[in-house]
Backbone as numpy.savetxt, mean C-alpha at the origin, in Angstrom:
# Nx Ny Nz CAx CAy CAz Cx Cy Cz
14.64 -14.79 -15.59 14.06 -13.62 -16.25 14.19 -12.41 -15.36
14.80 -11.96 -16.18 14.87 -10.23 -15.25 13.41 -9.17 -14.69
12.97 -9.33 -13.71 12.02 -8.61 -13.16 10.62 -8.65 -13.48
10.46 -9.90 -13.76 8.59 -10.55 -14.33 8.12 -10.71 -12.77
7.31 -9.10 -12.59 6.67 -8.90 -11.35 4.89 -9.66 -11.12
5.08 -10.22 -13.05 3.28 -10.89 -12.94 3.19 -12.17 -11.64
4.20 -12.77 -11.70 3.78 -13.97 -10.14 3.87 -13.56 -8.77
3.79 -12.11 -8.51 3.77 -11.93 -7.08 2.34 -10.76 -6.77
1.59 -10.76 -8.35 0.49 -10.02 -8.27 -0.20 -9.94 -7.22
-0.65 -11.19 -7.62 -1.97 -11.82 -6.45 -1.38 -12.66 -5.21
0.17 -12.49 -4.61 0.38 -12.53 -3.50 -0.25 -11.45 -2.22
-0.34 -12.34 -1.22 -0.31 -11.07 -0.47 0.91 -10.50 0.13
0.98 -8.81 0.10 1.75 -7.99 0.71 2.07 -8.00 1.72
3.63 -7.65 2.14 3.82 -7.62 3.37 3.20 -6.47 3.79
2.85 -5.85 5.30 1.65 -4.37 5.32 3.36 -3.78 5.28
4.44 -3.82 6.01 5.34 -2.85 5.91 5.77 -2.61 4.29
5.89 -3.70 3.98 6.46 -2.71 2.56 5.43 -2.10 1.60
4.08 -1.93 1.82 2.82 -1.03 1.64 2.91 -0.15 2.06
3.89 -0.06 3.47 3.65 1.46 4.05 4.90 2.11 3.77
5.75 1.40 3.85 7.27 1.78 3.26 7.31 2.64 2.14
6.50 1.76 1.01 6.39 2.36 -0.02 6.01 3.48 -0.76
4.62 3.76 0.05 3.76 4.57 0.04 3.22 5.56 0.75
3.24 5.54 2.13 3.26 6.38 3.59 3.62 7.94 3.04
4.82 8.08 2.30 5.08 9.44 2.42 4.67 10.14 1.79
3.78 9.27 0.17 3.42 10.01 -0.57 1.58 10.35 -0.53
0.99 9.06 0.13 -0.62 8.97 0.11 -1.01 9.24 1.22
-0.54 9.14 2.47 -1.22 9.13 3.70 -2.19 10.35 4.07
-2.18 11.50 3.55 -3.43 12.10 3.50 -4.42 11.84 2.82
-4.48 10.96 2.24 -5.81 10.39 1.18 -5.68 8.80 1.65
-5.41 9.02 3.24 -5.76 7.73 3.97 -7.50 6.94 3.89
-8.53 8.36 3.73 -9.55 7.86 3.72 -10.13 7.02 2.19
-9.82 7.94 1.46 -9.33 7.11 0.00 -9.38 6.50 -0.51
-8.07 5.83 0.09 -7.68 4.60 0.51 -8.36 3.26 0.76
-9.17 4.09 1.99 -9.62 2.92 2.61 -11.13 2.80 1.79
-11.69 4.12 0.80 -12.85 3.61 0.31 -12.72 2.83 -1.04
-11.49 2.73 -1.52 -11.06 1.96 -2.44 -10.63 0.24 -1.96
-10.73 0.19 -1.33 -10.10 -1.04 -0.47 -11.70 -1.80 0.92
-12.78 -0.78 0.52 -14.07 -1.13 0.47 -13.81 -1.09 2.12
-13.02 -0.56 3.04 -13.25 -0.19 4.15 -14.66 0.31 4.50
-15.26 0.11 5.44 -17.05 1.15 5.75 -16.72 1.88 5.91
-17.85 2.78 5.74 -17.96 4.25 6.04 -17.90 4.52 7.68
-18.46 3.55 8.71 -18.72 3.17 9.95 -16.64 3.32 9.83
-16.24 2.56 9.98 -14.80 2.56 10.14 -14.36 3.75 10.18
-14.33 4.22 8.96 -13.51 5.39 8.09 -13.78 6.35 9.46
-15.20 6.79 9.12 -15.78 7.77 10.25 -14.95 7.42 11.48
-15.06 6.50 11.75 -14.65 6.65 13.59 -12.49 6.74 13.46
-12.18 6.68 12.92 -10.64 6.94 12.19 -10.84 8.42 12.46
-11.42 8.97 11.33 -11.46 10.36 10.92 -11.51 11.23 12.02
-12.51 10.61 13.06 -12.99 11.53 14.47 -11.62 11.52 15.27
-10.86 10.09 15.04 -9.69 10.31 16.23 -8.79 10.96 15.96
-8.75 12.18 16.85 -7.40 13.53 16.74 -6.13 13.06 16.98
-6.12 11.99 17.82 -4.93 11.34 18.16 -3.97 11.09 17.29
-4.80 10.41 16.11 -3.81 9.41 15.11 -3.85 10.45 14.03
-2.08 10.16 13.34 -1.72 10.86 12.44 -2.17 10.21 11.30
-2.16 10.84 9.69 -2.31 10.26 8.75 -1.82 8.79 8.83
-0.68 9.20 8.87 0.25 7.87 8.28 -0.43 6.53 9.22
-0.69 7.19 11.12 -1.31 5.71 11.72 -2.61 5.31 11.22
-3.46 6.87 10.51 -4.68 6.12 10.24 -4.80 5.15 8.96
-3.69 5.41 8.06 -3.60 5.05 6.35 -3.33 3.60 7.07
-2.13 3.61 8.21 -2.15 1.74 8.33 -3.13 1.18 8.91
-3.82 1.79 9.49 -5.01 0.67 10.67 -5.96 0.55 9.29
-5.88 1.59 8.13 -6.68 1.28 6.87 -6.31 -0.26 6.67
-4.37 -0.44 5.92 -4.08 -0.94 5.49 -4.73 -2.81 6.21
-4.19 -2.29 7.70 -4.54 -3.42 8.65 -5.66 -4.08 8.47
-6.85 -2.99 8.71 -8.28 -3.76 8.38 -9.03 -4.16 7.27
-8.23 -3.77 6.02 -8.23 -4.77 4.66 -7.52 -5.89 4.90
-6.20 -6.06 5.47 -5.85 -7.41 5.55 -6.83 -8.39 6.47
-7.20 -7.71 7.87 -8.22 -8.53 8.67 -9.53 -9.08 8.15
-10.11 -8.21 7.56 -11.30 -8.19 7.29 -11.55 -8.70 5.63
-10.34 -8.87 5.16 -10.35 -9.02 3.59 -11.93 -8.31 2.83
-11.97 -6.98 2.86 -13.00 -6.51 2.33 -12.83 -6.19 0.64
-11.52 -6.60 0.01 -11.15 -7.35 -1.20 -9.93 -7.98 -0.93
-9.86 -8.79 -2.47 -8.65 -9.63 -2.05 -7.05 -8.90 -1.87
-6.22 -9.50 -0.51 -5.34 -8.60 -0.26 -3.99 -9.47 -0.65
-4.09 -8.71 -2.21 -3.00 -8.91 -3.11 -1.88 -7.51 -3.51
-1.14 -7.89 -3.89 -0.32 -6.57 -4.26 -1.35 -5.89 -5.72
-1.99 -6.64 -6.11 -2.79 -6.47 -7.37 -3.94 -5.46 -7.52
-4.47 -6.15 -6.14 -6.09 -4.43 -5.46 -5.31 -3.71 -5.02
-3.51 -3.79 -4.67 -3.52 -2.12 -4.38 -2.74 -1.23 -5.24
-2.59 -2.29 -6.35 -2.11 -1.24 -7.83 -3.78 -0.81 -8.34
-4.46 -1.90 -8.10 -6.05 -1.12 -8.82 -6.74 -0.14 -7.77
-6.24 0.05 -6.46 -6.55 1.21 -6.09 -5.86 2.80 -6.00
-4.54 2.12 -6.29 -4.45 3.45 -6.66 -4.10 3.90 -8.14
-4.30 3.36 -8.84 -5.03 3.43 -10.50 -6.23 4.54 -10.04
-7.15 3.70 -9.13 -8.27 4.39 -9.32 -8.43 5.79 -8.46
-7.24 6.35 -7.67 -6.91 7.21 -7.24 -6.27 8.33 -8.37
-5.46 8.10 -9.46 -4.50 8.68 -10.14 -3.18 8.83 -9.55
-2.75 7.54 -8.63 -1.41 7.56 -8.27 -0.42 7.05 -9.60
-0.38 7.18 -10.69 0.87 6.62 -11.31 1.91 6.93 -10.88
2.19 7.80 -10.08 3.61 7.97 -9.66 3.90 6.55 -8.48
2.87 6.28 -7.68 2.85 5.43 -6.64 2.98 3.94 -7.36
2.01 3.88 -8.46 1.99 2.34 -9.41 3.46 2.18 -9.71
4.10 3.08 -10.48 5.48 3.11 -10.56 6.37 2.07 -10.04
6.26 3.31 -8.85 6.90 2.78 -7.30 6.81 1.66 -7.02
6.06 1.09 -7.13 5.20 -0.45 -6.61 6.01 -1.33 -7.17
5.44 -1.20 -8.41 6.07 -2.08 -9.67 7.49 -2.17 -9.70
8.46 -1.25 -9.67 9.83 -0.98 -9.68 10.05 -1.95 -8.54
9.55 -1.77 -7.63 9.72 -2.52 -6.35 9.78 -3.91 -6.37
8.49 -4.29 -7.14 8.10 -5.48 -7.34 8.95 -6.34 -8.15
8.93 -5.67 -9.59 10.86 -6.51 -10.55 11.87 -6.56 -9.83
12.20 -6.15 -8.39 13.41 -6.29 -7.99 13.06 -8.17 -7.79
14.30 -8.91 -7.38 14.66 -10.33 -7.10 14.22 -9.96 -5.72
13.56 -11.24 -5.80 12.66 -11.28 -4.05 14.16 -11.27 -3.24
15.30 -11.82 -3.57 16.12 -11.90 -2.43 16.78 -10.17 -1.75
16.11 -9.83 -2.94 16.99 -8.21 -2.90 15.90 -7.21 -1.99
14.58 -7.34 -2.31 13.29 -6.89 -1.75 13.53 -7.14 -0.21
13.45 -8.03 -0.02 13.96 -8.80 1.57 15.38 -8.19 2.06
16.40 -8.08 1.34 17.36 -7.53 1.75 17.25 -5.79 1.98
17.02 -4.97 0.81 16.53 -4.10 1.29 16.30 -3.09 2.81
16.66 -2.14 2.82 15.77 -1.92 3.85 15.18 -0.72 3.88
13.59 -1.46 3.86 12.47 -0.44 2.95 12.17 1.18 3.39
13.46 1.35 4.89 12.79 2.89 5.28 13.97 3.70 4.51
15.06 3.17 3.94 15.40 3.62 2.79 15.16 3.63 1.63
14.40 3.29 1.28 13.23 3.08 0.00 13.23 4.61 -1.03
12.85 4.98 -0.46 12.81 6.26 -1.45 13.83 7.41 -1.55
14.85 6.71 -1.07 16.52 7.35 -1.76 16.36 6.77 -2.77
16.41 5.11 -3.35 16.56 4.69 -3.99 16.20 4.93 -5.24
17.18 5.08 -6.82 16.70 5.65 -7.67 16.63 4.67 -8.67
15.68 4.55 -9.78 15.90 3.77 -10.74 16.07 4.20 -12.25
C-alpha cells in the first residue's frame, strides 16, 4: 500500500527527524512546544533564562525531555496533536508527507535536506 502512515503513529520518533523536520519552521515557539508536550513550567523557565542557548537548542532539550521524562506518550502521534493544537498545519503536512514515504526511503533520506524536498 502506497503511504498508510496509520502504523507508525504511535511509534516513537527518531528526535532528529523531529528536528529535521521542524527546527526551521517552530523553534521560536520552542516554549509552546514544550507546554504542549506537558514540559513544567520549572523547566521551561530555567530554558528561557539561558542566553546561551538558541531557539533551535532550546526547542531540542524540549524535544529531549519529553522523550526522557515521557510527560506524554512519545509517539509521532502527540506531536501531530501538538501542533494541531498550535495551528501548525503547515508543519502536520510536513510530518505526514514525511511519514507516507517507505520507511526504507525515510532512512535513506538525508533529513538536513528535507525541506528542498517538494511534494
Amino acid at each position: 500500500p502506497n503511504g498508510s502512515y496509520e502504523d507508525v503513529l504511535d511509534k516513537p520518533p527518531d528526535p532528529n527527524d523531529i528536528m529535521d523536520l521542524i527546527k526551521n519552521d517552530i523553534s521560536s515557539e520552542w516554549n509552546s512546544v514544550g507546554m504542549e508536550l506537558n514540559i513544567s513550567m520549572n523547566d521551561r523557565e530555567t530554558l528561557r533564562r539561558d542566553i546561551s542557548l538558541t531557539d533551535t537548542e532550546k526547542l531540542e532539550r524540549i524535544l529531549n525531555e519529553w522523550r526522557r521524562s515521557e510527560t506524554k506518550p512519545v509517539t509521532w502521534r502527540t506531536m501531530l496533536i501538538a501542533l494541531k493544537s498550535l495551528g501548525r498545519q503547515d508543519l502536520i503536512r510536513k510530518v505526514i508527507d514525511y511519514l507516507q514515504m517507505p520507511e526504507n526511503y525515510r532512512k535513506y533520506i538525508s533529513m538536513n535536506n528535507y525541506s528542498r524536498i517538494t511534494f
